[in-house]
PAFITI-360157 format. One record per residue: y, z, x of N, C-alpha, C in turn. Coordinates in steps of 0.1 Angstrom, whole numbers, plus 5000, padded with zeros to 4 digits. Each point is the difference from the previous one (the first is absolute). Layout:
YZXYZXYZX ...
***
This chain:
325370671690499449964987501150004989 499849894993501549994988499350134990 501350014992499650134990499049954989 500349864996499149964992498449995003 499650035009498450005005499650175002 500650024997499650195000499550044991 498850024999499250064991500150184993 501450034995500850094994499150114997 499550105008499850134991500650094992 501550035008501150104998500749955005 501250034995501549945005500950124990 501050015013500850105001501449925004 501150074995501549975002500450135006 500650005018500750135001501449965010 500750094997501249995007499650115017 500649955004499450075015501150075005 500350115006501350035004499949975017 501149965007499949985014501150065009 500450154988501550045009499450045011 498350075006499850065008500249925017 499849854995499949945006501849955012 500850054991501349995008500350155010 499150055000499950145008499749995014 499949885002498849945016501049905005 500050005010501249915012499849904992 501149874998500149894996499349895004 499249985012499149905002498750014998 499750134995498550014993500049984982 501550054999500049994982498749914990 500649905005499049884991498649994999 499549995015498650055000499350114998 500750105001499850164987500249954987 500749914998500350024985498249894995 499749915007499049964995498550115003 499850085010499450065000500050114986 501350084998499950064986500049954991 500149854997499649994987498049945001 499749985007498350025004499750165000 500450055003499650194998499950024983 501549924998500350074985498949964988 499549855009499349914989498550145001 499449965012498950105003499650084995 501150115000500250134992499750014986 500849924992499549954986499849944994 499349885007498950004995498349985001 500450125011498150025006499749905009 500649945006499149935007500249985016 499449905012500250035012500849795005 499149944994500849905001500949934992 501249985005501249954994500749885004 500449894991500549905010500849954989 501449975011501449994995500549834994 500549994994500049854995501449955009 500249875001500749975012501649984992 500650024989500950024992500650145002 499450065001500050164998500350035018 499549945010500450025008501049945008 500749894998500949944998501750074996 499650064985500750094993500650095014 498750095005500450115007500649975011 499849895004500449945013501449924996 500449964991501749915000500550025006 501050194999500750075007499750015015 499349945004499350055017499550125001 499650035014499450115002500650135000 501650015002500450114998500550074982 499549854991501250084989498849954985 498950085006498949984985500750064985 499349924986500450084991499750155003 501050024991499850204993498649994993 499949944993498749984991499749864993 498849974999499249904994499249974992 499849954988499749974990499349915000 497750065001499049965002499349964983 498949925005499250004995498450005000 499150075004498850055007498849954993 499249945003499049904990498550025009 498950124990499250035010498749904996 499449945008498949914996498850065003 498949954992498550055001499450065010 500749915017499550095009500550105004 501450024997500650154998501349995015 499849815000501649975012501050024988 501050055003501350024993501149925006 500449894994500849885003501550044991 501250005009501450084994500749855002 501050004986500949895000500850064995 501549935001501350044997499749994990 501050114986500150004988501049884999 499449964982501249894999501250134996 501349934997501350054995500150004987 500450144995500449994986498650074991 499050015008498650104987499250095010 
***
């Protein structure tokens, strides 16, 4: 779903941290790292479904599977039915 058709309840900007995620053998890195940032979205902000925008996962994936960011710079946009749809922040606000 583009961002423009999202019916905006709440929107949140957060920085995610993902040093925990370099703690775990190098061929799971990446796919932990998208798992914690689904945990992290979860967590704050109440809810159980979450779905990732394909920018944002892209982002996590450049480096390959062994060398995810340290951290990532979301933006969390919760709509009426209470799915929480996460896009990369823009740069610079």
């Amino acid at each position: 779903m583009a961002e423009s058709e999202i019916e905006v309840v709440e929107e949140r900007v957060y920085t995610i941290p993902l040093r925990r995620v370099w703690r775990v053998p190098r061929p799971i890195r990446t796919p932990r790292a998208i798992r914690e940032i689904r945990s992290f979205i979860q967590r704050h902000m109440k809810t159980e479904e979450v779905k990732l925008d394909g920018k944002l996962n892209e982002f996590v994936w450049r480096r390959s599977i062994e060398k995810p960011p340290r951290r990532v710079r979301v933006r969390a946009a919760k709509d009426k039915d209470g799915v929480v749809w996460v896009f990369l922040a823009e740069k610079g606000g």
